[in-house]
N, C-alpha and C positions, 0 to 999 in steps of 0.2 A: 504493500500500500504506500509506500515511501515516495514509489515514482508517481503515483496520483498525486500524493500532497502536494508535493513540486509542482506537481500540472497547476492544481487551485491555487498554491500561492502566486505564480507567475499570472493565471488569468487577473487575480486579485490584482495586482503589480501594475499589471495591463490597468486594468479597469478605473484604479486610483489615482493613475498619470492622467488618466483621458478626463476624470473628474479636475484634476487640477487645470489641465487646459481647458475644457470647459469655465473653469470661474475665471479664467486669463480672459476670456473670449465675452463673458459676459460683463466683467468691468471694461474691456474696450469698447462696448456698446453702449454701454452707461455713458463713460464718461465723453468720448465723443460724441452721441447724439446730443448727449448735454451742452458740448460747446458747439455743436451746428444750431440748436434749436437757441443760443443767443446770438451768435454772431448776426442769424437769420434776423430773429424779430430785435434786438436790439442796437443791432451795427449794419444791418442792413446788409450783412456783405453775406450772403451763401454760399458756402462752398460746394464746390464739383464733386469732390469725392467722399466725402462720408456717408453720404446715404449709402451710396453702392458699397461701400466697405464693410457698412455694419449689413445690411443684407447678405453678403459672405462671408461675414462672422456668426451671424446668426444660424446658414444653412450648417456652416463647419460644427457650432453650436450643438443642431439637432444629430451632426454626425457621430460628432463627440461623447456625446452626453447618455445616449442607449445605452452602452454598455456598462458604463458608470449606475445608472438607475436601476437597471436587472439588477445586477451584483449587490446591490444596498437595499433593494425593495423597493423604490421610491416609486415606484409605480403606481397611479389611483388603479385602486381591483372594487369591485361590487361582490362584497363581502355577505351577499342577502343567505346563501348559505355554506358555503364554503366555511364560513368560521367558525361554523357549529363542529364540522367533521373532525376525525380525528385523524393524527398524523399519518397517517396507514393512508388516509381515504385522500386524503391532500396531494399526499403525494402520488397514488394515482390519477388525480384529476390534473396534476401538473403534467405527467407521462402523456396525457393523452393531447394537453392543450401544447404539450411540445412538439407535435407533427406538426400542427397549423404554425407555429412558429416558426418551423424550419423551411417550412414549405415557403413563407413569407419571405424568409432570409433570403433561401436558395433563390426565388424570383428576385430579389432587391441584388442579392450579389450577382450573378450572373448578367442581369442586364444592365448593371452598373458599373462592370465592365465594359459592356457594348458600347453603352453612352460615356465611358471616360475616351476607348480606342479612339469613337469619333472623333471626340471633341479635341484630343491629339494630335488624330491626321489633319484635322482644318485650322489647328492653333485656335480654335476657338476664344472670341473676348467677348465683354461685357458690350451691348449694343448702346453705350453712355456717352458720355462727353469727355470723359477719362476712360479709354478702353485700360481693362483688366483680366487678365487672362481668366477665364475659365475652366480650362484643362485640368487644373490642380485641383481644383474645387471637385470636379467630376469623380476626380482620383478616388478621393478621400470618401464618396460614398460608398464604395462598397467595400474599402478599408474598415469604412468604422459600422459595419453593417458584419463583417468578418469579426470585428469585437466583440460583437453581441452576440453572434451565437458560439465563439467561444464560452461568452459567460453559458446561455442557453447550454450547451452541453455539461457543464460543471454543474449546472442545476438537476440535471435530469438525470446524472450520475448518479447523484446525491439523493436523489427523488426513489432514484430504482434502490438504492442501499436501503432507505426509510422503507419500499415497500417490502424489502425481503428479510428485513427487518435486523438488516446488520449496522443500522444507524438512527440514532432516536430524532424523531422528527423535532 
């Protein structure tokens, strides 16, 4: 079991970095919308590129942040009976809710793929007034779409050990 643990501390590893870039990602959006939205209404001057920047902070944001969320729970669940059950029964209902999960992944990674290759071969930019490349952005979806079902796997390990009951839920 040695070489599992290793597996779950590194997805953990994984998962905690991407949390920290996540909060890097949301104080850049902070704090710069904050100075677009005076320089706009108070100086009158707007600038060209902060909207478009924080919109690709924000998508990096939702890239980021999945596997972070899984990994911690952070996720809102409708608890209407799930909380009732017992760890046995939880964690078959996670066994089963992880096919649709993986199914999700599998589509989100593979075609995010597709859409990163494109947007590579055509150097893809932002359609703005300050072009921004794109391509990287692309990347990074099915990058951090591969984070999450790393976590997703570390779950459902974990899920089948609870159901055979060599682990206390």
């Amino acid at each position: 079991m040695t070489i599992w643990n290793n597996v779950e501390r590194t997805v953990d590893v994984i998962s905690e970095w991407l949390g920290k870039i996540g909060w890097i990602l949301i104080l850049y959006a902070l704090f710069f919308g904050l100075y677009d939205v005076i320089m706009r209404y108070f100086f009158d001057a707007p600038t060209l590129w902060i909207s478009t920047t924080i919109q690709y902070a924000m998508v990096l944001l939702a890239c980021v942040s999945g596997a972070f969320s899984l990994n911690t729970g952070s996720f809102v669940k409708l608890d209407l009976f799930y909380e009732k059950m017992s760890p046995k029964a939880k964690a078959v209902c996670n066994i089963i809710t992880f096919f649709f999960a993986f199914l999700y992944l599998y589509v989100l990674i593979t075609k995010g793929i597709e859409a990163a290759s494109s947007s590579f071969a055509r150097a893809e930019t932002t359609p703005t007034a300050i072009s921004i490349p794109l391509y990287h952005l692309k990347a990074i979806i099915p990058i951090g779409a591969f984070c999450v079902l790393l976590v997703a796997i570390k779950h459902v390990v974990q899920d089948i050990q609870t159901a055979l009951g060599y682990r206390r839920g």
